[in-house]
C-alpha positions as CSV (number, residue, x, y, z in Angstrom):
1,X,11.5,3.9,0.2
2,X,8.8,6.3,0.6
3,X,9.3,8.7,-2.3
4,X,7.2,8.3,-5.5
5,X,10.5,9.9,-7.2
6,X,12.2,6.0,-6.0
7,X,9.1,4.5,-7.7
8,X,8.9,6.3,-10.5
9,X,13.3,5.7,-10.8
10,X,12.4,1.6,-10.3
11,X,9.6,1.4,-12.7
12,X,11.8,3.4,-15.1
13,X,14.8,1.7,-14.8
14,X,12.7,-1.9,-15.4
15,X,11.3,-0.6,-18.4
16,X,14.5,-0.1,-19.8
17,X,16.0,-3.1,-18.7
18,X,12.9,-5.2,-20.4
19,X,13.2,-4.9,-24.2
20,X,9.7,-5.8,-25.2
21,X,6.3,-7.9,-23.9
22,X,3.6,-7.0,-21.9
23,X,6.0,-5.9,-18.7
24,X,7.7,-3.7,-20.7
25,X,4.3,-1.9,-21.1
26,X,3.2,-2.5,-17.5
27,X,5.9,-0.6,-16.1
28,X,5.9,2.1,-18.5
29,X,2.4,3.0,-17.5
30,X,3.3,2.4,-14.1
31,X,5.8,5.6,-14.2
32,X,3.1,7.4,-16.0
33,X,0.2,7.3,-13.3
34,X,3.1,8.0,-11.0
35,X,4.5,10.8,-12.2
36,X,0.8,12.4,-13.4
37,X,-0.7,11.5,-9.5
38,X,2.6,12.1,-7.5
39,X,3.7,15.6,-9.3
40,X,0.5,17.2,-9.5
41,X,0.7,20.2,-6.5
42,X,-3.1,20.1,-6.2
43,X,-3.4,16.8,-5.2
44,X,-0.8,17.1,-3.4
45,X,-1.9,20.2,-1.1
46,X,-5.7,18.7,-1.2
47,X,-4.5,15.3,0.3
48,X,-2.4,17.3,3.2
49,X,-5.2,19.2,4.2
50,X,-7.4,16.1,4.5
51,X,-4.5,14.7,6.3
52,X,-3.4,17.6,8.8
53,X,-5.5,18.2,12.0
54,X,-6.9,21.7,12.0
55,X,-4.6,24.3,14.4
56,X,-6.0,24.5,17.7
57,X,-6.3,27.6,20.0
58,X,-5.6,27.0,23.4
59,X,-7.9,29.3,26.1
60,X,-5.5,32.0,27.3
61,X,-6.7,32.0,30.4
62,X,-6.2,28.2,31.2
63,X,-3.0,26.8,32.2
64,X,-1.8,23.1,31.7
65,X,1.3,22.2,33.2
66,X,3.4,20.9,30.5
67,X,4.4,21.3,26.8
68,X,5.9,18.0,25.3
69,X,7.8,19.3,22.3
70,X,8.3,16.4,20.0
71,X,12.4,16.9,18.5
72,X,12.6,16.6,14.7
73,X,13.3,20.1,14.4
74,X,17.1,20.4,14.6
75,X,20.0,19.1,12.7
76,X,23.9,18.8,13.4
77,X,26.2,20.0,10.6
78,X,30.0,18.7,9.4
79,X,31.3,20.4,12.3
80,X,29.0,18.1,15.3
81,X,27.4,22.0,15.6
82,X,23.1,22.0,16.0
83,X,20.9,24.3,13.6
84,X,17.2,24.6,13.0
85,X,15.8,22.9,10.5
86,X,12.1,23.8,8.5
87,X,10.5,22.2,11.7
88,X,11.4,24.5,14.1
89,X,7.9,26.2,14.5
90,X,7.7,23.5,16.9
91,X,10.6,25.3,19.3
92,X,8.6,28.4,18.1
93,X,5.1,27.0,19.6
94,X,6.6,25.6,22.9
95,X,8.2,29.0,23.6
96,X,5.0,30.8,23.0
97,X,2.9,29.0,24.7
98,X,5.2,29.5,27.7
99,X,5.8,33.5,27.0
100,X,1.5,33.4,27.2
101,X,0.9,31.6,29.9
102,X,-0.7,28.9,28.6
103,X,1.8,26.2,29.9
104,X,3.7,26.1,33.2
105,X,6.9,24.2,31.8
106,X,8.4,22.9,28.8
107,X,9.6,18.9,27.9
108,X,12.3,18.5,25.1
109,X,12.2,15.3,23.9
110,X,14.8,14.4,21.2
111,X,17.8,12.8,21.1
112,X,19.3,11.9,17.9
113,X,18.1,9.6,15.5
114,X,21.6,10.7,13.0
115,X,24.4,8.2,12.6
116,X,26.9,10.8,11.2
117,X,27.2,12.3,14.7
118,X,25.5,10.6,17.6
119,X,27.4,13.1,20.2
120,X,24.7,15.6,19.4
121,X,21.8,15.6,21.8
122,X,18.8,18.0,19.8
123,X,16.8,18.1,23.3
124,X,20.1,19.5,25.4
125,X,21.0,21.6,22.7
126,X,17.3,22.9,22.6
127,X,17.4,23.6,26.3
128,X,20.1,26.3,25.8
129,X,18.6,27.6,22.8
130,X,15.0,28.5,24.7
131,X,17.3,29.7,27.7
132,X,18.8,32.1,25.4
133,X,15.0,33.2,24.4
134,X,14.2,34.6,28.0
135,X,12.9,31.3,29.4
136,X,13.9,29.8,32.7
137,X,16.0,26.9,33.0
138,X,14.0,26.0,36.2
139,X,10.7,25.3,33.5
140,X,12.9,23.4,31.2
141,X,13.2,19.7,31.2
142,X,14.8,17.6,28.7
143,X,14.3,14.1,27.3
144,X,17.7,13.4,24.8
145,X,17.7,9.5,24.1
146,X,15.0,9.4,22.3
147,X,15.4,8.0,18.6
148,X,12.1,8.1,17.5
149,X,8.9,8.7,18.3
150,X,7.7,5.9,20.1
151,X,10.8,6.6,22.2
152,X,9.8,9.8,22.9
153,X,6.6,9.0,24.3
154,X,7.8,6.0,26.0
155,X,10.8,8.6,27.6
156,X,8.5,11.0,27.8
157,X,6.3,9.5,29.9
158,X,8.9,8.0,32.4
159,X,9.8,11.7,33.2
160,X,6.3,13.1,33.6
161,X,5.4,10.5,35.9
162,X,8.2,10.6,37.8
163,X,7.4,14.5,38.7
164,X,3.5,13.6,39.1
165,X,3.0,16.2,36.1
166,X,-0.8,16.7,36.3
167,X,-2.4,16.1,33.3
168,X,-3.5,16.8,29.9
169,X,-0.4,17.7,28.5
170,X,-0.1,19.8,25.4
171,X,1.8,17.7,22.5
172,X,3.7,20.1,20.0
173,X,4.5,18.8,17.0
174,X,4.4,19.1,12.9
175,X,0.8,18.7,11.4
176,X,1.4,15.8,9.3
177,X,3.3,14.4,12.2
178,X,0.9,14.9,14.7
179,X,-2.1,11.4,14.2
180,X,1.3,9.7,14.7
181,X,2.7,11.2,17.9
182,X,-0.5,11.4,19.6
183,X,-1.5,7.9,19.1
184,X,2.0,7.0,20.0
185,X,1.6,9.0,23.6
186,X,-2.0,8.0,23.9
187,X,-0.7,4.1,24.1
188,X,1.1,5.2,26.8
189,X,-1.4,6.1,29.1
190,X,-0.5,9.9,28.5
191,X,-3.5,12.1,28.2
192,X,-2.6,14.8,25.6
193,X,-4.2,17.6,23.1
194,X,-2.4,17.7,20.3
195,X,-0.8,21.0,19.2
196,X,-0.4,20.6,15.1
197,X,2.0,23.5,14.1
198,X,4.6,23.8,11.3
199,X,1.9,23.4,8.3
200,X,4.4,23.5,5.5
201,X,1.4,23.1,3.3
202,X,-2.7,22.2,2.9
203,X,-3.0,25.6,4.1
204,X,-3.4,27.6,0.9
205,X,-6.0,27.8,-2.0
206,X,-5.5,25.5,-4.9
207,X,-5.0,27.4,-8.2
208,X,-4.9,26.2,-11.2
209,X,-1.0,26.9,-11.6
210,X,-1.5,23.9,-9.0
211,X,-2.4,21.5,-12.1
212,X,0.6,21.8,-13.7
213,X,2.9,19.0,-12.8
214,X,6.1,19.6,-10.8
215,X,8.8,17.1,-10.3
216,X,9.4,18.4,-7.0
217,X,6.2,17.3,-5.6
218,X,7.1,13.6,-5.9
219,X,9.7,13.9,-3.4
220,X,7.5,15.6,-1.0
221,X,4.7,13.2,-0.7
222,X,7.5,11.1,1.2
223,X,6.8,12.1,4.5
224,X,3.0,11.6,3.7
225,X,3.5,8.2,2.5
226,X,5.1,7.2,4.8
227,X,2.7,8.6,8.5
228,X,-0.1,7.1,6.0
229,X,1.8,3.8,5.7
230,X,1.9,3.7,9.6
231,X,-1.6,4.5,10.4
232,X,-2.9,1.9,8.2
233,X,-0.6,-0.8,9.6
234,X,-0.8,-0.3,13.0
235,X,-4.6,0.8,12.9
């Protein structure tokens, strides 16, 4: 529903479907603008770098007592089996900032938001996975019902209170993810610094290769589309 690539498919398909008139023409522009706009790398890379909080360094030498790592960055396969997926700089950052000595412990939260397979739980799979990476299971805590992200803050913050965490907490997620989650976990009474990580792009110079329209852009704006949908909705 998000993807320009749907709108441009829609538009398309109407302007097909109507033989002649001034709709016929309407739509036909329509997947014009969309495709010039929506393919174009530059704009694309320009509008999530406006978007993306900067990255944040942390003071090595103070110590907060939890990492909430927002899940999203593993998937199951055929088999029911958990992988990493291109947002696992999130497990990355967690497990870093814990190998520094920037946070005391580490909160999973994920469950799984997948119908193929809803046996797999992406926070108790995660758990294993950081154990296998040198850190304690003593500093691990997990959070695995959680189907989305208000869920994960609403879970989130159940746990943490319940072990009188002491607060800020550091919230780890995906850049373009990020205005969401914190906002989410900030109407919960949780006091967080956001941790943006995974910048997929808006991090490199615009060239003018960047001009040149590519069809794989309009799929991509999706996830843009769709945090900018929220914000202006909810405020």
């Amino acid at each position: 529903m998000f993807s320009p690539l749907n709108w441009l498919l829609i538009f398309l398909v109407l302007s097909l479907i109507i033989r002649k008139g001034k709709w016929k023409k309407i739509f036909i522009w329509a997947s014009v603008i969309i495709f010039l706009v929506f393919s174009c790398p530059a704009l694309y890379i320009l509008y999530a770098r406006w978007w993306q909080p900067q990255p944040v360094k942390l003071p090595a030498n103070t110590h907060y007592s939890f990492a909430v790592v927002a899940g999203g960055f593993a998937s199951v396969d055929e088999k029911g089996d958990g992988y990493f997926n291109t947002a696992s700089d999130r497990f990355l950052q967690a497990m870093k900032l814990y190998h520094s000595g920037v946070v005391d412990h580490i909160l999973i939260s994920g469950g799984n938001s997948k119908k193929n397979d809803k046996e797999f739980r992406e926070g108790s799979w995660a758990k294993i996975e950081m154990e296998k990476m040198g850190i304690p299971d003593s500093v691990i805590f997990v959070e695995d019902k959680s189907r989305d992200t208000k869920e994960n803050a609403v879970n989130s913050k159940n746990i943490l209170d319940s072990l009188n965490a002491r607060p800020p907490y550091v919230l780890i997620t995906s850049a373009f993810h990020l205005p969401r989650a914190q906002k989410l976990f900030e109407g919960q009474g949780l006091k967080v610094i956001g941790y943006p990580c995974n910048y997929t792009e808006g991090r490199g110079p615009v060239t003018s290769k960047d001009l040149i329209p590519d069809p794989e852009t309009l799929q991509a704006w999706g996830k843009y589309i769709k945090e900018t949908a929220w914000r202006i909705i909810k405020g």
